[in-house]
C-alpha positions in Angstrom: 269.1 94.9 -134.6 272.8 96.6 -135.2 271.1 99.4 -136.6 268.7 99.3 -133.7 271.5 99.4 -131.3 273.5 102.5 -133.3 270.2 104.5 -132.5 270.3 103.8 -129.3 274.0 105.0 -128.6 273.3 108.1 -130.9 270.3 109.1 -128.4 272.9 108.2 -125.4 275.9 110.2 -127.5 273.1 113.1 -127.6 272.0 113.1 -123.9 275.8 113.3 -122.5 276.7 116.2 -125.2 273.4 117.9 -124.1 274.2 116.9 -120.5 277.7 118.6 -120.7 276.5 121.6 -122.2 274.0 122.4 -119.4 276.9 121.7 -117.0 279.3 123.8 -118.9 277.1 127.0 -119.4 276.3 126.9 -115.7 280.1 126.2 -114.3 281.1 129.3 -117.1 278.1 131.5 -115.5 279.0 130.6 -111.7 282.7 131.5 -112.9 282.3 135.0 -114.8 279.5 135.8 -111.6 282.8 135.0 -108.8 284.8 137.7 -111.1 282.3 140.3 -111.0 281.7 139.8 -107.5 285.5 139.4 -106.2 286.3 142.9 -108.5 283.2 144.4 -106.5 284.0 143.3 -103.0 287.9 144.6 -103.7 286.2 148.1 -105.0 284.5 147.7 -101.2 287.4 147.2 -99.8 288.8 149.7 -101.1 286.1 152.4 -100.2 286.3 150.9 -96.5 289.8 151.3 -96.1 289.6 155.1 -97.4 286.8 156.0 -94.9 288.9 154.4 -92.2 291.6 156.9 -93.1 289.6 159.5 -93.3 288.2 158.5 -90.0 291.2 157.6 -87.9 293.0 161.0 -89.5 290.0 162.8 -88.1 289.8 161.4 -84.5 294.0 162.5 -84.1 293.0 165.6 -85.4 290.5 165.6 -82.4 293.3 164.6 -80.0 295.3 167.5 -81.4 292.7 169.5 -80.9 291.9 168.7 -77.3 295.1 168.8 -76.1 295.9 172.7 -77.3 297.3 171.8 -80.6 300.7 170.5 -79.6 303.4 170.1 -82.8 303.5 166.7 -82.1 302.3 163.8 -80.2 303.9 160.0 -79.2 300.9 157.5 -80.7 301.5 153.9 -80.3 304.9 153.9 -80.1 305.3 156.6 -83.3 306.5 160.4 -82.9 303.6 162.1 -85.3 303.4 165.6 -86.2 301.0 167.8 -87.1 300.3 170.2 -90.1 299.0 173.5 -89.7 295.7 172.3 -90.2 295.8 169.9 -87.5 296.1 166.9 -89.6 298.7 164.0 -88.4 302.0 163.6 -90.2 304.8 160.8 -89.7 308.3 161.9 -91.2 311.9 160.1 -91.5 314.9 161.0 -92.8 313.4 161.0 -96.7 310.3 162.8 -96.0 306.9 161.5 -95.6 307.1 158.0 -93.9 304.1 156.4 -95.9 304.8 153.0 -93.7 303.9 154.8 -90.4 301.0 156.9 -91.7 299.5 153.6 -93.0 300.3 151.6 -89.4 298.9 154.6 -87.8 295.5 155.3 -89.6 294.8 151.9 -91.6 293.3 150.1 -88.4 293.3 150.5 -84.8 291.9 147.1 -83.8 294.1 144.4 -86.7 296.8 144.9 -89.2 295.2 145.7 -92.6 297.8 145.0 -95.5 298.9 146.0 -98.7 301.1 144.6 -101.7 303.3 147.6 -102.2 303.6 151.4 -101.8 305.4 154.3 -103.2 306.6 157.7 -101.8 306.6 160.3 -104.6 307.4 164.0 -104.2 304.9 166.1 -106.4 303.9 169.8 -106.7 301.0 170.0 -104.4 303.2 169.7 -101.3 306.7 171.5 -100.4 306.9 169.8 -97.8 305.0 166.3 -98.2 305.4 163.4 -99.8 302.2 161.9 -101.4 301.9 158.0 -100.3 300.5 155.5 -103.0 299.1 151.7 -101.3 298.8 149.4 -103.3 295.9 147.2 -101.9 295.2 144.2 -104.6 295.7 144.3 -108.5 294.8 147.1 -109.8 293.5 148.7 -106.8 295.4 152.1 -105.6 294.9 154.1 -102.3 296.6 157.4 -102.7 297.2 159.6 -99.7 298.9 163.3 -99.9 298.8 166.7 -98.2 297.4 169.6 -100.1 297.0 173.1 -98.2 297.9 171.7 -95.0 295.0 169.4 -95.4 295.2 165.2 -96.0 293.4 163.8 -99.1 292.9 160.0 -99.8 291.7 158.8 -102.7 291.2 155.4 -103.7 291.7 154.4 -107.5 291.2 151.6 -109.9 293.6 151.0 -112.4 293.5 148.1 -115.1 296.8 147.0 -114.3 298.8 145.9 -111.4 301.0 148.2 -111.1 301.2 151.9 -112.7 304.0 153.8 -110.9 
């Protein structure tokens, strides 16, 4: 009967470790599945807020354009400029006001924000500044003026900050 009785726990002992292995495997599957799909939907993110640059760049060039390519123009409340090239500019007394450019061409209908950003002078522009975003952990959006002409690209690094 005791020994009886010893089986019968062992088989119960058996079903809960089996039990809590099933449960385990599937709670670490859900878990490394969220990652993948959180570091995906920030790379969308990402991509989104770069075409929405690109886009909102391209509709003030438009204005510029329409109204016979004036040097600058008042936008929401902001005094932007123009390069050469007809793309839209926001300066203060260091340069390259990366704060204004992004209020001005990350969203026209709801803030959009970001953790950090940096203003670094480099050799593609005398005259600009290029802007670095920092829009989540390791993900970069990097604006500058080459030729006259805005470029945004949007980055990955595998850290959280590299500058």
């Amino acid at each position: 009967m005791w020994l009886e009785a010893f089986n019968q726990q062992q088989k119960k002992r058996l079903q809960y470790f089996i039990w809590f292995c099933g449960v385990s495997f599937i709670v670490t599957s859900m878990l490394v599945q969220g990652i993948e799909i959180k570091e995906e939907a920030e790379h969308t993110r990402l991509n989104v807020l770069k075409q929405t640059f690109y886009k909102s760049a391209s509709t003030l060039r438009q204005q510029w354009e329409l109204q016979d390519k004036p040097a600058q123009l008042d936008i929401a409340g902001m005094n932007v400029e123009f390069t050469a090239r007809g793309w839209p500019v926001v300066f203060n007394d260091k340069g390259t006001d990366c704060r204004k450019i992004w209020d001005l061409l990350a969203s026209r209908s709801g803030a959009v924000s970001y953790l950090r950003f940096d203003s670094k002078k480099e050799m593609r522009s005398a005259r600009y500044n290029s802007c670095y975003y920092q829009v989540s952990d390791g993900n970069w959006l990097e604006l500058f003026y080459k030729n006259e002409t805005i470029h945004i690209n949007g980055f990955l690094t595998g850290q959280a900050s590299f500058l």
